[in-house]
N, C-alpha and C positions, 0 to 999 in steps of 0.2 A: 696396184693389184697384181697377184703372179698370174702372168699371160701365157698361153700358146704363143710363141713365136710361131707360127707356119712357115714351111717352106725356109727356113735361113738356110744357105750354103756357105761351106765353108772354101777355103781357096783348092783342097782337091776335087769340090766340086761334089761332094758328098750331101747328100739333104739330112737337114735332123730339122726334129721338132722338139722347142726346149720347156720345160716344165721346170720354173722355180730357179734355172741356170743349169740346170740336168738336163744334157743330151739323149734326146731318143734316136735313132739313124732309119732312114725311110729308103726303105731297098729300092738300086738305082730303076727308073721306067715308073713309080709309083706316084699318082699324082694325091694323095691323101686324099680323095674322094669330093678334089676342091678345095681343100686346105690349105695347102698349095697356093692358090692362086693362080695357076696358070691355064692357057687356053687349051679345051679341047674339042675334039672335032663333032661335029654334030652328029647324032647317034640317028642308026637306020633302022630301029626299032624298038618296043619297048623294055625287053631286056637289057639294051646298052643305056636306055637314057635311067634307066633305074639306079646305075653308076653316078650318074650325074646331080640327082637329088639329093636333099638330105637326107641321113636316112635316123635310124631311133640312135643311133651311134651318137652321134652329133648334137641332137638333143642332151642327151645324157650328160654329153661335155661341159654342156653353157650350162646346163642345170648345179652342176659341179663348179663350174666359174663361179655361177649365181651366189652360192652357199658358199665361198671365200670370200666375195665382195661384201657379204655380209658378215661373218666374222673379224673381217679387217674393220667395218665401220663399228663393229661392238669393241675392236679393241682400243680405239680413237675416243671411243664412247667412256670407255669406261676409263683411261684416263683421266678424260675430264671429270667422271663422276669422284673419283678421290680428291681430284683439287676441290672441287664445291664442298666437299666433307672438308677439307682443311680450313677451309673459309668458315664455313659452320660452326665449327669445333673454335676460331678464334673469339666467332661473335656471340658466341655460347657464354664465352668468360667477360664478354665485356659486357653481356647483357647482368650477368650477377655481380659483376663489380658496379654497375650502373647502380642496380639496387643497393649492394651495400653502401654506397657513398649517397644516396637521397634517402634513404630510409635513415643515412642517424645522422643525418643536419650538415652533411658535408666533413664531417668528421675520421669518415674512415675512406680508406680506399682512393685516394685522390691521385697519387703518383703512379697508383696499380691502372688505375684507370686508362691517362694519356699514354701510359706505355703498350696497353692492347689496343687501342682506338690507332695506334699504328700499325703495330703488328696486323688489325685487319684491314687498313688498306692497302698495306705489302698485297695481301694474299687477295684483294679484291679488284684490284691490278691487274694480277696474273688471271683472275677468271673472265675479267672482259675481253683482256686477249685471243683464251681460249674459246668465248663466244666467238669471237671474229672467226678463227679458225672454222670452227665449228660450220660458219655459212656457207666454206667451199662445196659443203659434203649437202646443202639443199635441194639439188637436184635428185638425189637419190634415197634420200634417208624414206624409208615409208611411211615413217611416224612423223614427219616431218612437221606438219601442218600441227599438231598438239603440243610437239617438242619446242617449234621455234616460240609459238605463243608462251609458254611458259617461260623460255629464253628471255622475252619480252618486258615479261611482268616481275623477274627477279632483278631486270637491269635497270626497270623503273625503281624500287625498292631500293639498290645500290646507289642510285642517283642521289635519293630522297633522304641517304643517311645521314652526312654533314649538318642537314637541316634539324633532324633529329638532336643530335647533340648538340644544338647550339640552343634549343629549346629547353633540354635538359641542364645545361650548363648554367643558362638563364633562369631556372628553379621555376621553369612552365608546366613541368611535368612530372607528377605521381610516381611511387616506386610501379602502382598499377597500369598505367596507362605506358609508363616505359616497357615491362614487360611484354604489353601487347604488342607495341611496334615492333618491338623484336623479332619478337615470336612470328607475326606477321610475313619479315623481310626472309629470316630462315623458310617458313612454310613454302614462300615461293623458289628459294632456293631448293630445296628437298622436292619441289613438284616438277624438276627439271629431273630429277634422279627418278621420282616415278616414270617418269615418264620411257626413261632407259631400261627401267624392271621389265617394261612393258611390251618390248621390243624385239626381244628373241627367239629364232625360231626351232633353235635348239634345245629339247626340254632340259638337256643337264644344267644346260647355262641358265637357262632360265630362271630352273630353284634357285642356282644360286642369287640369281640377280634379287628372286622375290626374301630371300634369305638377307641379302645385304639393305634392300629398301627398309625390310621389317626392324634392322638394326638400328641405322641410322635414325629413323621415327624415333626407337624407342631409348635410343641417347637425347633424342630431343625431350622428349617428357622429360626423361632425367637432366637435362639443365634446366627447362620451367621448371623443376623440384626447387634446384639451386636457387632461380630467381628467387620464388615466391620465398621460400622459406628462408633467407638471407634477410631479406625485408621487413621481417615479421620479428625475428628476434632482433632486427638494429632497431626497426621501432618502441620496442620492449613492450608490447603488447597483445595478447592472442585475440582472434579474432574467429567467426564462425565462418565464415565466408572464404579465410585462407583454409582452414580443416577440413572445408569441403575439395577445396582446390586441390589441394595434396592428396588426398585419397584418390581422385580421379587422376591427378598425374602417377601415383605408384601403381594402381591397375590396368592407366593406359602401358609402362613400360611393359608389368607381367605380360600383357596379352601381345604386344608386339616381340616380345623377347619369348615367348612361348613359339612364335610365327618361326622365328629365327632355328631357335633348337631342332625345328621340324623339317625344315630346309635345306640347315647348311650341313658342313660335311662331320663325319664324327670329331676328325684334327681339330675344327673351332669350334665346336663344340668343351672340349675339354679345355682349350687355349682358354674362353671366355669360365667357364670355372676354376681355372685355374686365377684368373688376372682379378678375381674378385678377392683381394684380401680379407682374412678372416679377421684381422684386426680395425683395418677400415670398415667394413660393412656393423662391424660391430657397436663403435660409434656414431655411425650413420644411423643404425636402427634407436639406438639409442636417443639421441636428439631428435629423430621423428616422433618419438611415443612423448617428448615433452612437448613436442608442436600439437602434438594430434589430442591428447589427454589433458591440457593447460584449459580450464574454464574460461570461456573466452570472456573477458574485459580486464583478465588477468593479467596481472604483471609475467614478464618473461626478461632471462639475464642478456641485456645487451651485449656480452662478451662473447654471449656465443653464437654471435654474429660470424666472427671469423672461425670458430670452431667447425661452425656449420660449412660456409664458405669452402675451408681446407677438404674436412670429409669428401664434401660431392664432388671438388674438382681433383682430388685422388681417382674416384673411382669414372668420370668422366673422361681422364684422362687414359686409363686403363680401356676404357670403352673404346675410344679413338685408335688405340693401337689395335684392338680386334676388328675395327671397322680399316687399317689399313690393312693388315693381314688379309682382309677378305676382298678387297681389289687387287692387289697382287694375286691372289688364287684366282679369280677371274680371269687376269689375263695371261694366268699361265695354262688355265683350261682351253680358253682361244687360241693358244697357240699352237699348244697342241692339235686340236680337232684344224685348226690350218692346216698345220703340217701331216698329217690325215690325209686330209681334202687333196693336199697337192699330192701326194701317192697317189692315191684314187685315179687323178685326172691324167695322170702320168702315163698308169695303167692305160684307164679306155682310151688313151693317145695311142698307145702301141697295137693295142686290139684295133682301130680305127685304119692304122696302116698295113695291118694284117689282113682286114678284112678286105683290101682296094685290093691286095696280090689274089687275092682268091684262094690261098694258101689254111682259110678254116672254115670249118664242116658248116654247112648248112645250116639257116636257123630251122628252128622247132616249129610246128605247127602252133601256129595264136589259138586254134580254135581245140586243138587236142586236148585232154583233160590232163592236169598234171600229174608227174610219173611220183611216185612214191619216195620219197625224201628228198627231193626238190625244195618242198617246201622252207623257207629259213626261218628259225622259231623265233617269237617274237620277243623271247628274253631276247636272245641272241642281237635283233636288230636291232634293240632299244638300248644296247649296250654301248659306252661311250666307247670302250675301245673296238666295239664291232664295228664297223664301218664297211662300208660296200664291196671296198675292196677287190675287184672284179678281176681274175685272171684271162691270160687272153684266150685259154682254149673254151669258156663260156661261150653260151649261148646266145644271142643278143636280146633274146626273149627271156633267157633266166635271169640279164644282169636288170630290163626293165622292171621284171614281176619282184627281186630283189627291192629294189628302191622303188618302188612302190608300197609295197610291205611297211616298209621300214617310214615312208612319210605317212602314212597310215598311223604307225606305233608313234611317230612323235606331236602326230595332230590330237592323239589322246592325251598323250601323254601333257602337252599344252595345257588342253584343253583343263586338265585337273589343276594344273599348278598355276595360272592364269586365275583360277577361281580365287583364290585367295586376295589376288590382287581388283578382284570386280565383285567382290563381299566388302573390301576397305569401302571403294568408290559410292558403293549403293549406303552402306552406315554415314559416311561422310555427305553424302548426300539427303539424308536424308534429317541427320541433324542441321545441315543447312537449314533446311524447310523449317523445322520447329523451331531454329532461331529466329527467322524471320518471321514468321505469323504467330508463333506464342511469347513473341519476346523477351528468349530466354536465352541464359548462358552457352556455352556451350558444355560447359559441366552441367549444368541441367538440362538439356537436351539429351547427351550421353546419360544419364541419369534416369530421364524415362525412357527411354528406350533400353537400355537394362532392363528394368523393373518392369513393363511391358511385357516383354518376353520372359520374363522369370515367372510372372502372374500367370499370364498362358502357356506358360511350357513351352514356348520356339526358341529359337536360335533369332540374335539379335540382327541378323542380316533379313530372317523373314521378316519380321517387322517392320525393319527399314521398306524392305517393296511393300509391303501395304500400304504405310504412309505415302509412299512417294505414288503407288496407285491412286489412292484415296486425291489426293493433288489435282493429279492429271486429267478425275474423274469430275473434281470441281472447278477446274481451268474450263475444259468443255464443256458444262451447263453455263458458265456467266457467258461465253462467246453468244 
């Protein structure tokens, strides 16, 4: 983390305080108000020992430490969240090559197969590692306790994969039943990425983070597309139960790729309309409306098994580039608002030495009412490049009510784009519940709770809190 060095001298005996490896110079007799470290003499009344306190200066600083220390772990973070998407993105392919090689008797797909079932344990490798990594930073992370469990349950799933295919390999398992494990092992992998959406206390980063979670999701529906309908035409047979499946995979992406467009920055936005080919998407729509419109017990052309196949891993693949694009931009916004941070702190370092010589004006009366443009408008502090930014001939009281302001404007600001991500949690929860007591799909769960809220005119998040009310209500009468 970029530290205060306090107090370093160099060999003419000069004191500086460094910020980032930038020399601040501390005028010679000046003890940084303690910063320093060094002894001073006991004070013979209250106005000298007020030197010797900390005073809001100081606060201010670690508060500014604080918010680098945490910027640095969102950039570590997010690291890691693009290896998990590479992971994803391999097991994505090998879950629909799994499909097409059990859906047509072993016939297709077979050398496509053992060549991804490497390729992701290359890449699954590398994410144990980065778990390992990952556990230096436990003492600190805040989210820690949700994060590492998650951690937990994705590396049980990695563990559990080998057995998987040796089940499949053995013709123990359905092209259905393969999909679910799948689907399964990614979900926990993807619930380690929520979990970083979840985490930041910066509202710009945040969007983005909720902007990249809503992506990823919703390339996953888009490879369960791949799976399910890969399966279905090497079976050569349509079936009602995948046509449901499908409809529910192509509105779960619209609604998470709607999440996205709302979020991210206008650049990926246009990147992502642009990487959707007009020719691919066009055969893609294409062989949906024969999966979706085939009567089911109907015959369907085995061939276009791989037709299928090719389409969605075109446009999945296209996907995966705009899902890197958008962690690179993460960590280029982290580094900036670092590099921010560390001016900032540079600043109230020089204002801190300023204020030991005595050399600036007095603060402001706390209790006075404030003077007439004082005020910092709250476009202004909400703004990613406004930043505190405090000069030293400020007030210590104008640079507090400043950042105050301003964590005000980004607690709303949270507060709004956070919603997004605890509207998923409550719908996801809530179709839990009706899978377990009405023992239902999760596309029929999804389904009425739609249709639910369509009946009544709500929003399907309201719904979900009724039910899960309605639950909680019946949990405490049986106690």
């Amino acid at each position: 983390m970029p530290n205060v060095v306090a107090g370093t001298v160099d060999a003419q005996s000069q004191r500086v305080l460094r910020v980032r490896g930038v020399a601040y110079p501390v005028a010679d007799g000046t003890r940084a108000c303690g910063l320093l470290g060094r002894s001073q003499p006991v004070p013979r009344n209250l106005s000298s020992l007020r030197h010797l306190m900390k005073t809001s200066l100081h606060f201010l600083i670690e508060a500014k430490r604080c918010e680098m220390a945490d910027l640095q772990r969102l950039m570590r973070t997010s690291s890691l969240v693009d290896r998990i998407a590479g992971l994803v993105h391999v097991l994505q392919r090998e879950r629909g090559l799994t499909n097409l090689h059990l859906a047509s008797g072993g016939s297709r797909g077979r050398e496509a197969l053992a060549e991804q079932r490497r390729a992701a344990d290359h890449h699954a490798q590398a994410i144990r590692a980065a778990f390992d990594a990952l556990a230096d930073d436990a003492p600190t992370l805040p989210n820690g306790t949700r994060l590492f469990a998650r951690v937990a349950y994705a590396l049980q799933g990695l563990a559990a994969l080998e057995r998987l295919r040796q089940r499949i390999d053995n013709g123990e398992q359905t092209p259905t039943a393969a999909t679910a494990a799948y689907s399964r092992l990614i979900e926990g992998l993807l619930g380690v990425v929520f979990e970083a959406a979840d985490s930041a206390a910066d509202p710009t980063i945040s969007r983005h983070l909720v902007a990249s979670f809503n992506f990823s999701q919703g390339k996953e529906f888009a490879g369960q597309e791949r799976a399910v309908g890969v399966a279905a035409f090497a079976s050569g047979r349509a079936t009602s139960d995948v046509q449901q499946r499908l409809l529910y995979l192509i509105e779960s992406q619209d609604r998470c790729l709607s999440v996205f467009a709302e979020f991210s920055s206008e650049r990926l936005r246009t990147h992502w309309q642009q990487a959707q080919q007009h020719e691919v998407m066009a055969r893609l729509e294409r062989l949906r409306r024969v999966l979706l419109t085939t009567p089911p017990g109907q015959a369907l052309d085995p061939a276009d098994s791989q037709r299928w196949f090719d389409a969605c891993t075109q446009r999945l693949d296209a996907m995966r580039g705009i899902e890197a694009e958008l962690f690179t931009e993460l960590r280029v916004r982290c580094q900036d608002r670092l590099d921010a941070a560390a001016a900032e702190l540079g600043t109230l370092v020089q204002r801190l030495s300023a204020d030991c010589q005595g050399t600036n004006e007095p603060d402001e009366d706390f209790f006075a009412e404030e003077r007439s443009g004082t005020q910092v408008p709250a476009a202004e502090v909400a703004s990613t490049d406004a930043t505190l930014a405090p000069q030293v001939g400020r007030s210590v009281l104008e640079l507090v009510r400043t950042q105050t302001q301003r964590l005000q404007t980004m607690s709303a600001e949270l507060d709004a784009v956070r919603a997004s991500l605890n509207e998923r949690k409550l719908i996801e929860r809530a179709k839990g519940l009706l899978m377990a007591h009405r023992h239902l799909s999760e596309d029929e769960a999804h389904r009425m709770l739609r249709e639910t809220a369509m009946n009544q005119n709500k929003r399907m998040v309201d719904v979900a809190e009724a039910v899960l009310a309605m639950a909680n209500v019946l949990q405490a009468r049986s106690r």
